[in-house]
N, C-alpha and C positions, 0 to 999 in steps of 0.2 A: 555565460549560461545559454545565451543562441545558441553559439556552436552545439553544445552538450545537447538542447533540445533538438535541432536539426537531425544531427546525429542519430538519435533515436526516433524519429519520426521514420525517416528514412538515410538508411545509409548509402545505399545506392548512390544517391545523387548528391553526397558531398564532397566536398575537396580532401583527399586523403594529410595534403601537407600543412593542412589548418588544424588537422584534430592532433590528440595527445600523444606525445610521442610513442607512448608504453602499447597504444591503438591502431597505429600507423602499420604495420608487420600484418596483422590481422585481418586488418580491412583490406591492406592488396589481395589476401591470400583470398579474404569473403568476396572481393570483386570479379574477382578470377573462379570462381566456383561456378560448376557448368548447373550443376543441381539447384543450387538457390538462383541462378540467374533464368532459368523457367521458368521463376514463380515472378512472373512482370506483373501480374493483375493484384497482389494484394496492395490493402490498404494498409491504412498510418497505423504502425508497429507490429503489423502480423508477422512480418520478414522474420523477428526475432523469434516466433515461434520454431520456425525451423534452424535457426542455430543452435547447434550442438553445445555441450558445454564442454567435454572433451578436445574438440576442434578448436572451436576459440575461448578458450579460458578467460582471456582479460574482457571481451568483449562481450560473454556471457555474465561477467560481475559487474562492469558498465552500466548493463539493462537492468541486472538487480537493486545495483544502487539507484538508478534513477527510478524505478519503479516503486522501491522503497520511501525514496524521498518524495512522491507525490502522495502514497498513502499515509504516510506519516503524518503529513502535512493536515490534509484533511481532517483527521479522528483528532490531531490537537487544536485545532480550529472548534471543532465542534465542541471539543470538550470543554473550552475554555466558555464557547455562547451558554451550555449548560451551567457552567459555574456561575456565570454571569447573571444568571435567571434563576441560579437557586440562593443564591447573596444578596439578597435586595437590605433595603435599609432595616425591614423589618426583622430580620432572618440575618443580623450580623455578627452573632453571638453562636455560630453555629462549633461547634468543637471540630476540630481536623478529622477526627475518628468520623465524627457524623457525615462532613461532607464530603470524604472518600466515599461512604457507601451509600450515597445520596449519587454521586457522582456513578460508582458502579452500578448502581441500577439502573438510572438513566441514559446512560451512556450503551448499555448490554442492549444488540438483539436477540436475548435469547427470551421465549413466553414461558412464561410459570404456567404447569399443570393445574390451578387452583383445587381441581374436582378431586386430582388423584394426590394431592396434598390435604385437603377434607379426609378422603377416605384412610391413608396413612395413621394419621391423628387419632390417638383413642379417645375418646372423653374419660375424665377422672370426675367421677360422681361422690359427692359429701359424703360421710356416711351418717 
């Protein structure tokens, strides 16, 4: 897992014959690039902005996976301290149906309009 984070921090300055074989072809070609090697002043993982995905195909799925696996990681981490705190001793009887959408709500940044959900709403008046 070093290498893999190394790797992605900055490629520049790793050992080409340490990384994955399928990588190796790539990276001489990115080290040799007159264009990415002008851009000396960025920081930890900008480089990859300007990789192409056309040019380097494996090396552009590389970044995606790893980028993936750290988001990934997060949102189930967190979902999990939410479950955690919506399952208390009290609250153990909760139905799977309930704590899915216990879970999507609290989990979601998205803000409910309450006003323009009021206003949506007709009232049904007795007769």
């Amino acid at each position: 897992m070093k290498i893999i984070f190394q790797l992605f921090a900055d490629s520049r300055v790793v050992t080409i014959e340490d990384q994955d074989t399928e990588l190796q072809m790539e990276l001489c070609e990115l080290h040799s690039d007159i264009l990415l090697s002008s851009k000396q002043n960025l920081t930890y993982g900008q480089l990859w902005n300007f990789v192409k995905p056309d040019t380097y195909p494996k090396l552009h799925n590389f970044v995606l996976k790893v980028t993936s696996m750290l988001g990934s990681t997060h949102i189930c981490e967190c979902t999990f301290s939410t479950m955690k705190m919506l399952k208390l001793k009290q609250r153990n009887r909760l139905s799977q149906e309930a704590l899915k959408s216990y879970l999507c709500i609290m989990t979601t940044e998205m803000e409910a309009d309450v006003v323009a959900l009021i206003n949506e709403h007709t009232a049904q008046f007795s007769h």
